[in-house]
Structures are given as C-alpha cells and as structure tokens.
C-alpha positions in Angstrom: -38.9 20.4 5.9 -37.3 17.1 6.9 -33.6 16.7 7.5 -32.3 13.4 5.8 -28.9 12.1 6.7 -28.2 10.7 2.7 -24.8 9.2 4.0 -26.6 6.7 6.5 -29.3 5.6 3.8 -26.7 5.2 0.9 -26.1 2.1 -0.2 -21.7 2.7 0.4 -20.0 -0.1 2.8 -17.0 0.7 4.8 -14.3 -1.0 4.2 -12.0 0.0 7.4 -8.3 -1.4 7.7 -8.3 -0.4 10.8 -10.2 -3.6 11.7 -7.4 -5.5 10.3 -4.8 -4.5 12.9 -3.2 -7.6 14.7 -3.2 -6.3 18.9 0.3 -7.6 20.4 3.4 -5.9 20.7 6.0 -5.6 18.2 9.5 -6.0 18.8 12.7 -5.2 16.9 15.5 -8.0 17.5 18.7 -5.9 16.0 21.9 -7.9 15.7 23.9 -4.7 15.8 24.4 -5.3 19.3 25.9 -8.7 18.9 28.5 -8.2 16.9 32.2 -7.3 17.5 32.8 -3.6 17.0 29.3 -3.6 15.6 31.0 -5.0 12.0 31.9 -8.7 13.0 30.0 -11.4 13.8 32.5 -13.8 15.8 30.6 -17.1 15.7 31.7 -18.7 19.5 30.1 -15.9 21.1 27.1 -14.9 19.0 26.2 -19.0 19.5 26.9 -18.5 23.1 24.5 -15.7 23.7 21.7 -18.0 21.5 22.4 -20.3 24.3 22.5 -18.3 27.0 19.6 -15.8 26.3 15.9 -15.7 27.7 13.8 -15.9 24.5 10.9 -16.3 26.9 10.9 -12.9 27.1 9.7 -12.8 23.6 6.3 -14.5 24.4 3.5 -13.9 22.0 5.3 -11.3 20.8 5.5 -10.0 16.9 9.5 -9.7 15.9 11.4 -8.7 13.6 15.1 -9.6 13.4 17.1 -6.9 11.4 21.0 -5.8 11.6 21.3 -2.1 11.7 24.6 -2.0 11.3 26.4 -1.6 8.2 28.2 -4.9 8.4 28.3 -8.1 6.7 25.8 -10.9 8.5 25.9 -14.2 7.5 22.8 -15.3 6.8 22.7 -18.6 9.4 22.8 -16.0 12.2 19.1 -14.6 11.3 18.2 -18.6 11.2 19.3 -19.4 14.7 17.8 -16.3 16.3 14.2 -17.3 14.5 14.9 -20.6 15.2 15.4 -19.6 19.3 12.3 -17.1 19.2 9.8 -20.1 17.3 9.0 -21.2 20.9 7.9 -18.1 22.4 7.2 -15.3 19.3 3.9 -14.9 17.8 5.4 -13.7 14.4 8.7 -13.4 13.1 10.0 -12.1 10.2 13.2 -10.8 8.7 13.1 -6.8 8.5 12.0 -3.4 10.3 8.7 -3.0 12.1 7.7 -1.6 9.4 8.2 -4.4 7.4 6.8 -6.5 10.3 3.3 -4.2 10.4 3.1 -4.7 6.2 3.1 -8.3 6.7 0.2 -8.5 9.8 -2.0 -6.6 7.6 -0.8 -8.6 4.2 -1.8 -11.4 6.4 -5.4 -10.3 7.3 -6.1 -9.1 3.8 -5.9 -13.0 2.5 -8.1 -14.0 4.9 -11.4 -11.5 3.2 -14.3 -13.3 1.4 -13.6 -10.4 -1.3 -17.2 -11.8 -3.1 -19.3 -10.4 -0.5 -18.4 -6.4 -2.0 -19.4 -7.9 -5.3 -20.9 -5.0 -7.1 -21.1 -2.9 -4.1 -20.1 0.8 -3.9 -17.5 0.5 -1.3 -15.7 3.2 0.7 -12.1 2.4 1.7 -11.7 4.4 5.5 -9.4 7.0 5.2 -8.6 8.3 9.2 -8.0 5.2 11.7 -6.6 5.1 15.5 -3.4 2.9 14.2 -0.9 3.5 10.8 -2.1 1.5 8.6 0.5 0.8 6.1 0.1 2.2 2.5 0.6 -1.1 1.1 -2.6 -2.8 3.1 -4.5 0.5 1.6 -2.9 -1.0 -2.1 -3.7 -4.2 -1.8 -7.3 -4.2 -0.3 -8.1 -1.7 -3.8 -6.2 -4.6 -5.9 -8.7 -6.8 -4.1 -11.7 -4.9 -4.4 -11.2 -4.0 -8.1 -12.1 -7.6 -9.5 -15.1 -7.1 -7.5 -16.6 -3.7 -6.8 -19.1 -1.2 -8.6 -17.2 1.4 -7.3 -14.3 2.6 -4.8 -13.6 5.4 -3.0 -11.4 6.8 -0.3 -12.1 8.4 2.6 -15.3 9.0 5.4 -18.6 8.1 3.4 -19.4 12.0 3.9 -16.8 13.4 1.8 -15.1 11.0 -0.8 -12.1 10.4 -3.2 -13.3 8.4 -6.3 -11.2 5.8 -6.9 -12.8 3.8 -9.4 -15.7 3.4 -11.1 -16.8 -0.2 -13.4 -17.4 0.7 -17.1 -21.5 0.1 -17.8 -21.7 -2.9 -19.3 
C-alpha cells in the first residue's frame, strides 16, 4: 500500500507572516535621559543636545521615540528629535518597539493583492523564526475574510479552523 502525503496534494496555501518581517534594526530613542531629574524638560539644553548629537548614528535604522519616564513632555520635543532622525532613520514612529514592530508588519499587510486567496482555503502559519505581532495575525484574517473559502491557523498538518464561507 502507497503512502500519500495528503498535506502536500491539498489544495491549502500558506499564508506566512513571517515573510512580512521588515530586516533592519530597531532602535528605542527614550527622552528619559534628556530630561532634568528625569521629570523636566529644560528647553536650552534638550535643543542643545538636538544640535549637538550624531543622528548619523541612526542610519537606516527603524526608531521609535518614547519617554519612559513618568513626566510631562511637550509634545514639540518628539517633533524635533524625528525631525533630526528624517535624514538618517529608515522608520520613525512615536511609541515602544513594540509599537514600532506593529507598524512594519501593518505596513506590509497593505501592500497584499488580497484577490489572489480569492476562494482559496488558506492556512495562516502559526510557528515563525521572528514575533510576529498579534495584531499582524488580526489583520491579515480581517483581510482574508472578504476573500477566502476558508481560514485556518497553524502548520497545514494540524489546523485551527478559523472560518469557513456559508454555501451559497
């Protein structure tokens, strides 16, 4: 008796997030560091250090500016430090690396053709090399709803049904 392999002649495509992931380093710029006591923000020297700091240093980089401290930033000071890292920074946004990793993978979700799993049966990868965030994993199901037979979670050899179109 023959041996088929039923999970390499189904019909399921991958859909892997993993493939998603943006290479570069990430970076956290924390103003914590900058400020007086770690509560103030004295506006001479925090404008001196813009001045006065190598943003080259940031080159091609992914940041993300935050204040750890519990203080009270004004909001300008977040502007100058993206407006010194537009030069040299690859991304930039306002928030944790967390935050920063959400908004790489939001960013290569909009870029799918979504059509092309039109009616197909698709299998969202479950295990990956990189975190991929929960909210890439969210969105790419939100995506594939409006198009998909069918989606599932995990390795095409042992699946999580996620959804299933009615029969018209």
């Amino acid at each position: 008796m023959e041996i088929l392999n039923r999970v390499s002649s189904s019909q399921l495509v991958t859909f892997d997030l993993e493939e998603l992931y943006t290479p570069g380093e990430r970076v956290l710029f924390d103003l914590k560091g900058l400020l007086f006591q770690e509560l103030v923000l004295r506006e001479k020297e925090f404008r001196d250090y813009i001045k006065s700091h190598d943003w080259s240093q940031y080159k091609n980089k992914f940041v993300a500016i935050t204040c750890s401290a519990d203080a009270i930033v004004p909001t300008w000071a977040f502007m100058l430090v993206s407006v010194s890292l537009q030069p040299y920074a690859q991304h930039i946004i306002f928030g944790t690396l967390k935050d920063l990793e959400q908004t790489l993978f939001q960013q290569a979700l909009t870029k799918i053709d979504w059509s092309k799993y039109y009616n197909a049966k698709v299998v969202i990868k479950g295990c990956s090399k990189v975190e991929v965030p929960l909210t890439a994993y969210v969105e790419a199901t939100n995506q594939l709803h409006a198009v998909a037979a069918s989606i599932m979670f995990g390795e095409p050899c042992s699946t999580v049904p996620i959804y299933k179109k009615k029969s018209q």
